[in-house]
N, C-alpha and C positions, 0 to 999 in steps of 0.2 A: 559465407560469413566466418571469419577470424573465431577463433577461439583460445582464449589464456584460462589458467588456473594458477594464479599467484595465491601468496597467503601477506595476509597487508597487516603490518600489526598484528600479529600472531590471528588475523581472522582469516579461516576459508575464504576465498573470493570467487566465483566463476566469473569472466569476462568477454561478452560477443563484440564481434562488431563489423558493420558492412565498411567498407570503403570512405571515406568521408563522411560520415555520420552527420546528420542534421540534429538529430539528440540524443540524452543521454537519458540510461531508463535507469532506476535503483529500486531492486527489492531485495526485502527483509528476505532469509529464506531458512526453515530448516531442514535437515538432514533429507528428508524425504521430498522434500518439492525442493533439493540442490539435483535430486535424481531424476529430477524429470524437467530438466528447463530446457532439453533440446527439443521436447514436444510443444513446449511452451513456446520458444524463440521462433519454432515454424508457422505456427499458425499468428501471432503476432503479424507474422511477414506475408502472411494470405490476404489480411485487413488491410495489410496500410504500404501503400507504395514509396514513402518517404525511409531513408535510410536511416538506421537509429546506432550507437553503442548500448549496450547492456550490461549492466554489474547485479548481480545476486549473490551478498554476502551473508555469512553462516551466522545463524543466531544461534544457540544449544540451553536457552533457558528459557524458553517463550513467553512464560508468567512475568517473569525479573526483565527481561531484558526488551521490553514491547510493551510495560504497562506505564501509563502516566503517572500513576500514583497508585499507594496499596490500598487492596481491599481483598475482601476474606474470600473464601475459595466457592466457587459455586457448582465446582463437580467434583470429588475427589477429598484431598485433606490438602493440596497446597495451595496456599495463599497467593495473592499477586501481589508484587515488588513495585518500585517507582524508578524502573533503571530506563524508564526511556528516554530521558534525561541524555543520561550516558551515553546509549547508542547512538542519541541526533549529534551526541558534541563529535562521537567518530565520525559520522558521516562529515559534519562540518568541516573539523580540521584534518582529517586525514584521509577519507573516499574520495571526497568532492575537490578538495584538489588534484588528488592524483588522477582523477576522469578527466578532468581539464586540463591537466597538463600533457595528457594522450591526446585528446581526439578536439580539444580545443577552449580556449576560456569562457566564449559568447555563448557558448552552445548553451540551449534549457536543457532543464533540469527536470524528470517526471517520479516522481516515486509513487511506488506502488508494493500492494502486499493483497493478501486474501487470511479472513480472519482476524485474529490477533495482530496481526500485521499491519491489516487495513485500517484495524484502528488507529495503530501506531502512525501512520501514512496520514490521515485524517488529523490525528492530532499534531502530527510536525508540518503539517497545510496551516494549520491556528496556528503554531508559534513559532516558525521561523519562516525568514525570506528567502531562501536557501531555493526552494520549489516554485517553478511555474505552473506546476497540473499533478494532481494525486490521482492515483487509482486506490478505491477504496470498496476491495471485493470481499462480498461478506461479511463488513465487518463487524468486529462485537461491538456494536452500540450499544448492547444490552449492558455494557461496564457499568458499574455505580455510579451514579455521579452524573456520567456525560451530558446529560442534556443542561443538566448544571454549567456545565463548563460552555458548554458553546452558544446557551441565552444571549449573550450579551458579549459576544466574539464573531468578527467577523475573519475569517481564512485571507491569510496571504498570496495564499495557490489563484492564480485566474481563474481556472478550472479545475471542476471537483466530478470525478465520473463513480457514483454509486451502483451498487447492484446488492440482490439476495435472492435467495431461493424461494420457492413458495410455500416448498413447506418448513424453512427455518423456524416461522414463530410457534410450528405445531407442537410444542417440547411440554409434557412435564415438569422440568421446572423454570418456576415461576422468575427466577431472576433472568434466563433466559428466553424465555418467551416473550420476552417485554422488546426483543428486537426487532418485530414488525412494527410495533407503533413509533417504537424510536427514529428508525431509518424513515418513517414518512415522515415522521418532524425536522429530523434529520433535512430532509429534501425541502420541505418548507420552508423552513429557518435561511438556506442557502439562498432558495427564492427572492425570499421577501427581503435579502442584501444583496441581491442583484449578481449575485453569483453565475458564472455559465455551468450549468451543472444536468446530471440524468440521472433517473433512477430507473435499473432496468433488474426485472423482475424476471429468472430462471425458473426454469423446472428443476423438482425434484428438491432435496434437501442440501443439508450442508456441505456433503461429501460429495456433489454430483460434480465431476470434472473440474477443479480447480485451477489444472494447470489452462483450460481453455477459457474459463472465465475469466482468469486473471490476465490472460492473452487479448481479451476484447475489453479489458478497461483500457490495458496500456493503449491500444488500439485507437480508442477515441481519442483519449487525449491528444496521442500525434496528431491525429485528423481533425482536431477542433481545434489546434493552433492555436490556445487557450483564447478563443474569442467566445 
């Protein structure tokens, strides 16, 4: 598998990609999971026998640049920002053309993140048509709001592939703990609009191997060919 390291609009980019590519994969990424997507790109290719490209562009503000809207800080002293806005309008006008104009224009589209990411992924599945299949590993459902937001919204994504760990919702605090029971409504909610979707249940907590879970969402998606 090809390997580039462009900077696209002054963003980090890492870039894979087999041979003729049947899709094109996009994740959010920061600093520390840009350092391990060769572990991540391998095992993706253990799963699934279909040839993909891959793009994992640098995020450096994770709160600002991944949240749908602000809301106050729930570990720490900083706040969350509403720049995801921003980042879907980059991917729009400026990733997602240039992955099509490599590897081809028909080709889908899969994005995917783990965490903050996944939520971002999740929520650019509700609101843009941009996406045929989200990978959505870990993600903070726990955010304010969310179940707000997707009562009465159905995803544009064909397919939505969920996961969490088992012991995610075991946390001390309370605003995040609330992410086991969200992610099963989460799953529900997709259900009962007919969604193709999974929710698959890890060992261990938030920190257990990321770069492989986030390998076995993209994983499905290709393999359920958003049916």
């Amino acid at each position: 598998m090809n390997k580039i390291e462009p900077s696209i609009e002054n963003r980090v980019c890492a870039i894979y990609s087999d041979n003729k590519p049947e899709f094109i994969l996009i994740q959010p990424a920061d600093r520390r999971e840009l350092k391990s997507l060769d572990k991540e790109i391998e095992h993706i290719k253990c799963l699934t026998d279909f040839p993909f490209a891959f793009a994992a562009f640098e995020i450096t503000d994770l709160n600002k640049e991944l949240s749908p809207w602000n809301a106050p800080p729930v570990f720490g002293n900083e706040p969350f920002g509403s720049g995801a806005g921003e980042t879907l309008d980059h991917l729009e006008n400026t990733l997602i053309p240039e992955l099509k104009g490599r590897f081809g224009s028909e080709l889908p589209i899969i994005l995917g993140g783990y965490s903050l990411a996944g939520l971002f992924s999740l929520w650019a599945a509700y609101t843009s048509k941009s996406f045929n299949s989200a990978a959505a590993v870990s993600p903070s459902v726990w955010f304010p709001n969310w179940l707000d937001f997707i009562e009465s919204r159905t995803p544009f994504a064909k397919s939505i592939y969920l996961s969490l760990g088992k012991k995610e919702e075991r946390t001390r605090n309370i605003t995040m703990a609330a992410v086991g029971d969200n992610i099963r409504r989460q799953y529900e909610i997709l259900k009962e609009n007919g969604s193709s979707c999974v929710l698959e249940w890890n060992e261990g907590n938030h920190f257990n191997e990321p770069e492989v879970r986030t390998a076995r969402g993209f994983a499905w998606c290709i393999n359920s060919r958003f049916i």
